[in-house]
N, C-alpha and C positions, 0 to 999 in steps of 0.2 A: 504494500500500500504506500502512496505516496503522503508527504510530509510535508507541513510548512513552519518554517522558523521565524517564528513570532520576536522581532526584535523590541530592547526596552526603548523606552521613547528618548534616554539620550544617549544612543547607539550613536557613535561617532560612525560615518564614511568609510574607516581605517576598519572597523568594527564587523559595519559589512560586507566591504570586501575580503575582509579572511575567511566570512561565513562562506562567502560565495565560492574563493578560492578551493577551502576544504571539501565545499561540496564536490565538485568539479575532480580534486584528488583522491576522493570517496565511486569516480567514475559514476558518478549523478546529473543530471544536469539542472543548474542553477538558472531558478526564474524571478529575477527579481518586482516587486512592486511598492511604489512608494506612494503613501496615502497621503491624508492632511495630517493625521492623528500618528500611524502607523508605519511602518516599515516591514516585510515580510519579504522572507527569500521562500521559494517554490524547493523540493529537492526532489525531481523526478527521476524515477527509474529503480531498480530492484533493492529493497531496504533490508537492513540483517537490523536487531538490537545495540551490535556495537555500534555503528552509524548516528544511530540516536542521542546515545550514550557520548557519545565524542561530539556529536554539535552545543548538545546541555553544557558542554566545560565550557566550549568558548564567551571570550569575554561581550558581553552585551546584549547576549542571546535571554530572551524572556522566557517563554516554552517551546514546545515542540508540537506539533499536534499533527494529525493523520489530516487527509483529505477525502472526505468520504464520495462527494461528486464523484462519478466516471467524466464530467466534462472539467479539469482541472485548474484549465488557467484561465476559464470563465468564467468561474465559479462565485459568487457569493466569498466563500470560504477564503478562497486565494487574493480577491480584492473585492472589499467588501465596497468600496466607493462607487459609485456611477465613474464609469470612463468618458471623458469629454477630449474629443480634440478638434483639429482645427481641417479644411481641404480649402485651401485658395481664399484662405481669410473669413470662411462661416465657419463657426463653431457647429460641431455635431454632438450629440447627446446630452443627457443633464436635464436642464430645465428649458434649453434651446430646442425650440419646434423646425426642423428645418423641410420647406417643401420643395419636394423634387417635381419639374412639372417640363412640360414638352411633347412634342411628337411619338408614336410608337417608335418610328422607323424614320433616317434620316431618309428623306424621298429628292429635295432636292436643295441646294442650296435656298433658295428665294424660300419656301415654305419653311426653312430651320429657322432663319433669319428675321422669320413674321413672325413664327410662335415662340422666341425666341425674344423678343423685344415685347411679345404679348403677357407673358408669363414675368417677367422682368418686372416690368411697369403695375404689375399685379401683386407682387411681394415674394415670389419664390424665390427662394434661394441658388438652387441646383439645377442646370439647365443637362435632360436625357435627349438621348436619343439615337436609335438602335443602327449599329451600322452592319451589323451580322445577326442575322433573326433566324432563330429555331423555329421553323414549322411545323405541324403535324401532314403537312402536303409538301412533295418536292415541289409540285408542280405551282406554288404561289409564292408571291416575293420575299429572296432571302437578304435582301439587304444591299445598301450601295458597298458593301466593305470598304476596302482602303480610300477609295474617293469619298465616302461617307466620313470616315475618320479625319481626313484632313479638312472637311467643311465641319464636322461638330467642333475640331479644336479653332478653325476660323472666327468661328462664332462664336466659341466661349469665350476668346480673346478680344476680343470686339464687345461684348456687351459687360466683358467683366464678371463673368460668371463659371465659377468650376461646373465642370464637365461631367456625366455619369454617363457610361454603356457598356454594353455585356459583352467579353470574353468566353467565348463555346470552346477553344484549342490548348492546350498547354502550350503549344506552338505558335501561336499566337502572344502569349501575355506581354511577351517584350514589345510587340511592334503596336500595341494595342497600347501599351502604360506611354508610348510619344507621344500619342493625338489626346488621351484624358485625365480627366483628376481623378476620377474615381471608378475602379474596376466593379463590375454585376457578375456574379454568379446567377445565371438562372434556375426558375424549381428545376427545370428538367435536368440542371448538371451538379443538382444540391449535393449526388452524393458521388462525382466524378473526382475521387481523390486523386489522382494525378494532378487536377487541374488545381484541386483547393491548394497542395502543397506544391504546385508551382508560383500561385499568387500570394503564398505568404513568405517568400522569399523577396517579394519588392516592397520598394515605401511606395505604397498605395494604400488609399484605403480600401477595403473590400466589401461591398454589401451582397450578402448572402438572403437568397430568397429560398421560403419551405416549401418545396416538395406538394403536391397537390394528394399526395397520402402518407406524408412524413408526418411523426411526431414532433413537438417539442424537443425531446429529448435526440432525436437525431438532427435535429437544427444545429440545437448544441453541439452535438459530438462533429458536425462537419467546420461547425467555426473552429472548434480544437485544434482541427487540421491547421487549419491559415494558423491558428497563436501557437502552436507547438515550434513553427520553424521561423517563426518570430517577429511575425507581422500583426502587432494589435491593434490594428485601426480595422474593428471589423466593427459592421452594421446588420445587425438579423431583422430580413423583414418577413413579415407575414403578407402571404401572398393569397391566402386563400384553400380551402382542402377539399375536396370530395364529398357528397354526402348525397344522402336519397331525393334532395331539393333538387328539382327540375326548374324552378323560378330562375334562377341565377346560374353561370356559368360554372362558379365556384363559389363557396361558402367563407366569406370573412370570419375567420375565427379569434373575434375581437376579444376573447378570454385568454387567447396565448400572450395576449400583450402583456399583463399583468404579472401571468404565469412565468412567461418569461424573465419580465425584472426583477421577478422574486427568486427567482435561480441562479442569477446571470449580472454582471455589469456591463454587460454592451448596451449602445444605443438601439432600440429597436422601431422599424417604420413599421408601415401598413401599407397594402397597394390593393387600393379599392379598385381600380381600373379594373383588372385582370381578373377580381374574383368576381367582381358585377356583369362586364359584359354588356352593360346597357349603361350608357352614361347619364340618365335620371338620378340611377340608382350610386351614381357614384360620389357626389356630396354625403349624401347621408350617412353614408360609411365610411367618409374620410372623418367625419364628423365624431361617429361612433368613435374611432379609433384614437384621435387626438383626446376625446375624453376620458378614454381608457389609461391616457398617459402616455401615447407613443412620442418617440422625438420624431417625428415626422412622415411624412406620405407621400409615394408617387403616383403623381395624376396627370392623365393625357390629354392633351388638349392639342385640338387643329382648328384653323380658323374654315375650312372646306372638308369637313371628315367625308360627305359625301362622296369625296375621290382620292380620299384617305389609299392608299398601297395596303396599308396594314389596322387590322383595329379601328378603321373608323367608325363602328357605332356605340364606341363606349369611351371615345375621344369628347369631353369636356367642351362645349362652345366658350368662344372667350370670355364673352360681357357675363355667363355662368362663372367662370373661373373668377374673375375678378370678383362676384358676390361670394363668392365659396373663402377666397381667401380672407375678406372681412368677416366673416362669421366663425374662419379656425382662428382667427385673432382673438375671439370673443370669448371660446370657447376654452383655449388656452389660456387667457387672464383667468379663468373662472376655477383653473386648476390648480392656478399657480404657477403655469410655463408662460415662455413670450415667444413668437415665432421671430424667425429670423434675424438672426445676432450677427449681422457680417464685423469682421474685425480686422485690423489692418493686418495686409499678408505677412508682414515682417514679422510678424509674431507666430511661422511655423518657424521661425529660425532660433528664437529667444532663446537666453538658456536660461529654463525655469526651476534645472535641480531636478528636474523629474529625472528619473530614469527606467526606462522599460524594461522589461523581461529577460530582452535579448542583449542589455547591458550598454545600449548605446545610447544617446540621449537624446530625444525625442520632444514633439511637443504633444502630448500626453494629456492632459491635466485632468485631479478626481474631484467629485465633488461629494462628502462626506453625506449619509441624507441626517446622523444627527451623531456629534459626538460625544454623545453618551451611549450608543449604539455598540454592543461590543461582537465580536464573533463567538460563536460555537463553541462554549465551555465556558465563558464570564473569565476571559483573560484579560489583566488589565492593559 
């Protein structure tokens, strides 16, 4: 079973790096996370007693405790804080709402460019848009690929907006992390490990969409993938699951949200688009979800869905989208979140003392939900 070293709260640096070293000379591998409150080093891989026994001597070490999650470095257990960071100057998770909004599929320049300036002017955040699309049919549109990619990164640069869209190749992720900010797993490659642990080998962030008959718990276990090899910028959204409802394409399973943050310190969205299928129905479920607590939502919007390539009958009208966004502002204040927190990009560079997992320094940052909140065993 895996371990974490609970540091005392005036653990010198010097402190934690011997934790870490020793682990490491124990052939473990060392995950570090630093909180507001907290300090804890991870020590994965196969534990004997003496192990234990030899971390307890060193100096600053508070306890020692098992990890009982199978998902471990998403865990609750391992950092107990909400994980917040930054992609192109928005801040993601926490109390920060961030909406992802755009096209399904990039179709052409002039159409990115429209909704793209539409969604902007409306408050979202995150401008998507698909340059390689998974079908259920060969035979309908798979996407502009590489001429797709360098018009989404045109247009993020231009309106000043980080970028989202979906990587289907491991062979792909390099030439895919040029053109965007932020990499998509889709449900269909939720559980494509090759693919997860070649994206968590870059600094990208990752958003990780469920499976249309995954659990919870396999969500979990495929983010693991991406934070094992040491990429924590990961985003799990709820996409929607399967069920006897024939009303809807897919069923928004706006209980995972919760469930999830109760488990989990990642940011988690919602994508009403894709479970709904009918764009009526897609307010009210971005709605749902942002009051559940999610940090944010991907919603599609075309100013012409009617000749939409992909998705156009669950694609968002604009002067809709603009009402939708004042009403998740509303709805957000009413929880306690605020949507849209852009912040000057200079600050993915800062050095804020955080340090990640993977031991390099990052811009990271937790937010505590109350420090009087202890973990698992009423360790000081």
């Amino acid at each position: 079973m895996d371990i974490i070293v609970v540091m005392k709260p005036g653990a010198s640096d010097e402190d934690v790096h011997r934790v870490m070293n020793r682990i490491g000379e124990l052939s473990l591998t060392p995950h570090l996370s630093r909180g507001a409150h907290r300090t804890i080093v991870g020590a994965m891989g196969e534990q004997t007693p003496r192990i234990r026994e030899q971390l307890e001597q060193l100096p600053g070490v508070d306890q020692i405790m098992a990890v009982t999650d199978p998902h471990k470095l998403a865990s609750r257990e391992f950092h107990e804080a909400d994980t917040i960071f930054t992609a192109k100057g928005v801040r993601i998770g926490g109390p920060y709402v961030s909406i992802i909004a755009g096209p399904c599929a990039i179709e052409s320049r002039a159409v990115l460019f429209d909704v793209g300036a539409i969604v902007k002017n409306a408050g979202a955040a995150i401008l998507r848009g698909g340059a390689f699309k998974p079908r259920t049919s060969p035979y309908t549109f798979q996407g502009m690929g590489i001429e797709g990619l360098e018009i989404l990164k045109e247009a993020g640069d231009r309106l000043g907006m980080p970028t989202i869209t979906e990587v289907m190749d491991p062979r792909d992720v390099g030439t895919v992390c040029e053109y965007t900010d932020i990499l998509q797993i889709g449900a269909r490659n939720m559980q494509n490990f090759n693919l997860l642990m070649e994206v968590g080998q870059v600094d990208k962030p990752v958003l990780i969409k469920r499976g249309m008959a995954a659990t919870t718990t396999d969500l979990l276990m495929s983010a693991e993938y991406v934070l094992s090899r040491g990429n924590h910028r990961v985003i799990l959204c709820e996409r929607g699951i399967r069920t006897f409802s024939s009303d809807v394409r897919f069923t928004l399973d706006v209980s995972a949200v919760p469930v999830l943050q109760e488990r989990c310190h990642l940011p988690v969205f919602v994508d009403p688009s894709h479970a709904a299928g009918k764009r009526d129905l897609v307010p009210p479920l971005a709605l749902a979800g942002i009051a559940a607590g999610a940090s944010g939502a991907l919603i599609e919007v075309h100013s012409c869905p009617d000749r939409a390539l992909c998705d156009g009958p669950q694609a968002v009208l604009p002067q809709r989208f603009d009402e939708l966004m004042e009403q998740i502002r509303q709805v957000a204040q009413i929880i306690g979140n605020r949507v849209n927190a852009p912040v000057d990009p200079a600050m993915e560079d800062d050095a804020d003392n955080t340090v990640p997992w993977s031991g390099v320094k990052s811009d990271v940052r937790t937010v505590d939900k109350d420090p009087r909140i202890r973990l698992r065993g009423n360790h000081a």
